[in-house]
C-alpha positions in Angstrom: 0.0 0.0 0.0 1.4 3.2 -1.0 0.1 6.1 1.5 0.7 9.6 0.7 0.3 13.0 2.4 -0.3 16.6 0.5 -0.3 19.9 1.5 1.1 23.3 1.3 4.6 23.6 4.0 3.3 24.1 7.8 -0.1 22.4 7.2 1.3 19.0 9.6 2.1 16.4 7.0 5.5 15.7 8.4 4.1 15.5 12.0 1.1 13.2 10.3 3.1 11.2 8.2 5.7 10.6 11.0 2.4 9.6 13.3 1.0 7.0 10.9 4.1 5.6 10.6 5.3 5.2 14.1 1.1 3.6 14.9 1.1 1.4 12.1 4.8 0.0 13.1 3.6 -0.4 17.1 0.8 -2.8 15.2 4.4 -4.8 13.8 3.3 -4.1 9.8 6.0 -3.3 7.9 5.9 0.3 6.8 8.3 2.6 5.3 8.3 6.4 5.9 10.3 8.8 2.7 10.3 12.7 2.4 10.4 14.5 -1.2 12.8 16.0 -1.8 15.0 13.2 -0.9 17.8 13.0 0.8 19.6 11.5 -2.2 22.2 13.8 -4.3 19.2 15.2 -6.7 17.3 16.2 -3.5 20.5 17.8 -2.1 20.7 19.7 -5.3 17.0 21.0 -5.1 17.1 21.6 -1.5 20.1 24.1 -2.4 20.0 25.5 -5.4 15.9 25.7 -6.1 14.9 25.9 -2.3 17.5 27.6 -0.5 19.8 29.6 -3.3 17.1 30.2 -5.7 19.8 29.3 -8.7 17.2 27.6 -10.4 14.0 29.4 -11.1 12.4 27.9 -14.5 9.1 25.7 -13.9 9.7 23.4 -16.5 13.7 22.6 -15.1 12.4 22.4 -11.4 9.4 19.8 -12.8 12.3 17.6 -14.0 14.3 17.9 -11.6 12.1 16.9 -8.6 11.1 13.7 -11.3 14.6 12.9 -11.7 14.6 12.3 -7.5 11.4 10.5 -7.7 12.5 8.1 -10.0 15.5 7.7 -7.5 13.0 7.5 -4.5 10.9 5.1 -6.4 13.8 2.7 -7.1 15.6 3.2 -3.4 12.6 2.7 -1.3 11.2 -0.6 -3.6 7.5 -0.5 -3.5 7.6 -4.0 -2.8 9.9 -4.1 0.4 7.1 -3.0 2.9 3.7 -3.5 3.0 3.3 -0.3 3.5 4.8 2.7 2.4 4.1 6.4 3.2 5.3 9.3 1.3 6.0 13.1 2.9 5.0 14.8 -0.8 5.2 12.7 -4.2 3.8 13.8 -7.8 0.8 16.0 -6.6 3.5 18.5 -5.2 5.1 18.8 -8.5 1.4 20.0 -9.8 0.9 22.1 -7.4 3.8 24.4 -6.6 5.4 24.1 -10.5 1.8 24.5 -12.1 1.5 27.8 -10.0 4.6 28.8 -11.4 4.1 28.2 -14.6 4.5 24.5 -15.5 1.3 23.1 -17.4 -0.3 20.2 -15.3 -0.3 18.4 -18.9 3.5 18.2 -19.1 3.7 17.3 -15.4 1.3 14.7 -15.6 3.4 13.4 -18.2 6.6 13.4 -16.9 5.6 11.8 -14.0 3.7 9.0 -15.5 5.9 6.5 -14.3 5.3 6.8 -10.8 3.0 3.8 -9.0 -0.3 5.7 -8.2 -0.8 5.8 -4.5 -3.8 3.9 -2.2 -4.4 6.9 0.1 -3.8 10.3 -0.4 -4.4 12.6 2.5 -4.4 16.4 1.3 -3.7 18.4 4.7 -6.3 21.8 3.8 -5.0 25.3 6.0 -5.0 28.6 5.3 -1.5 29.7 4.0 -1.2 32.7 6.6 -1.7 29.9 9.3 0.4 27.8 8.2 3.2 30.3 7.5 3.2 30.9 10.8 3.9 27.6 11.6 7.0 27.4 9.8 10.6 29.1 11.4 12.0 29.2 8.2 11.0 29.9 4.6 11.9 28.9 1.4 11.3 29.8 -2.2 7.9 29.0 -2.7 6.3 30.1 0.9 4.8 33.5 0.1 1.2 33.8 1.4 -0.2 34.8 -2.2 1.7 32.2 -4.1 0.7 29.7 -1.5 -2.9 30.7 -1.6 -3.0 29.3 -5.5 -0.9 26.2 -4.7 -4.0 25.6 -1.7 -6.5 26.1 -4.3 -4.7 23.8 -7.1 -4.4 21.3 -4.8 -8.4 21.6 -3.5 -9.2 20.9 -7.6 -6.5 17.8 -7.5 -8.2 16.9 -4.7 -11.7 16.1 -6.2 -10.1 15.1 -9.4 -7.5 11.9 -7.7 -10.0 11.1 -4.8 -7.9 12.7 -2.0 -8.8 12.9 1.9 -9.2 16.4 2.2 -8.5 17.0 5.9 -8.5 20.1 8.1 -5.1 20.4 9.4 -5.8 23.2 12.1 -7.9 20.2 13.8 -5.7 19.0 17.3 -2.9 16.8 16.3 -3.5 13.7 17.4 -7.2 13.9 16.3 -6.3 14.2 13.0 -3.5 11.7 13.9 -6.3 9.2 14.9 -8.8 10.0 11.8 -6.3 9.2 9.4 -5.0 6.2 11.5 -9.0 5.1 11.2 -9.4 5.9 8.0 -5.8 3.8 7.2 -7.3 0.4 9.0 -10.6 0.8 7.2 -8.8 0.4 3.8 -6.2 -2.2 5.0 -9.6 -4.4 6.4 -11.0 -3.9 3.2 -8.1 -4.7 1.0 -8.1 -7.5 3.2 -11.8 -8.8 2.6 
């Protein structure tokens, strides 16, 4: 089962994803948690020179570049190793942050069409002012009215790939225990 969680930076889905993982591993499944960007060289590369130094600014170079890591992600973690696997960010990222700056969803989409399609996707909803505040440091794409588009791109993904849209200003381990519910309802269904 590949498990995956969306959302604009300081809407929780580190805190969430790290949650589900640490839950469903107490159960003793095997589950895999992974961040995007990775930690691999390509990751490095984004984290510094698109994130942190700006040095790379075109749309259509940053979309390739943060496929290029998920292909690396996708071979490194092996789909097939755990059960389950949870992603921090995966293809739904791309289309939202690089199809608000000017990437077409089209050419996304298609550059990312070799990447498994995931089980669960849990889109993490909060109003970019709020969540701006949650965050101590800021990189390239967290400015309140570009983050206000990427929300609203990712509220239309949302209906359009059958996400879990969630209010992430809920208490933490609330939302924590909805999406832990919501995780053993489709595992007891996969199951049946």
């Amino acid at each position: 089962m590949l498990i995956v969680f969306e959302g604009i930076d300081g809407s929780g889905k580190t805190t969430q994803a790290k949650l589900l993982f640490s839950k469903l591993e107490s159960t003793g499944l095997t589950v895999s948690y992974s961040k995007e960007p990775t930690d691999g060289v390509i990751g490095k590369l984004i984290r510094a020179e698109v994130l942190n130094k700006k040095n790379i600014t075109n749309a259509l170079t940053v979309v390739l570049l943060y496929a290029a890591d998920r292909v690396q992600h996708i071979n490194e973690v092996n789909l097939k190793n755990a059960s389950i696997n949870i992603f921090d960010r995966y293809y739904f990222s791309s289309m939202a942050y690089q199809g608000c700056a000017g990437a077409s969803l089209d050419f996304i989409q298609s550059v990312n069409s070799f990447a498994p399609k995931p089980d669960l996707i849990f889109l993490l909803d909060i109003d970019p002012e709020i969540s701006l505040k949650r965050l101590r440091v800021h990189d390239e794409f967290e400015r309140v009215e570009y983050l206000k588009e990427v929300r609203s791109t990712y509220l239309r993904l949302a209906t359009k790939h059958n996400m879990i849209v969630l209010d992430a200003q809920n208490n933490i381990s609330a939302l924590a225990e909805n999406i832990f519910k919501i995780v053993g309802d489709k595992l007891v269904g996969d199951f049946e």
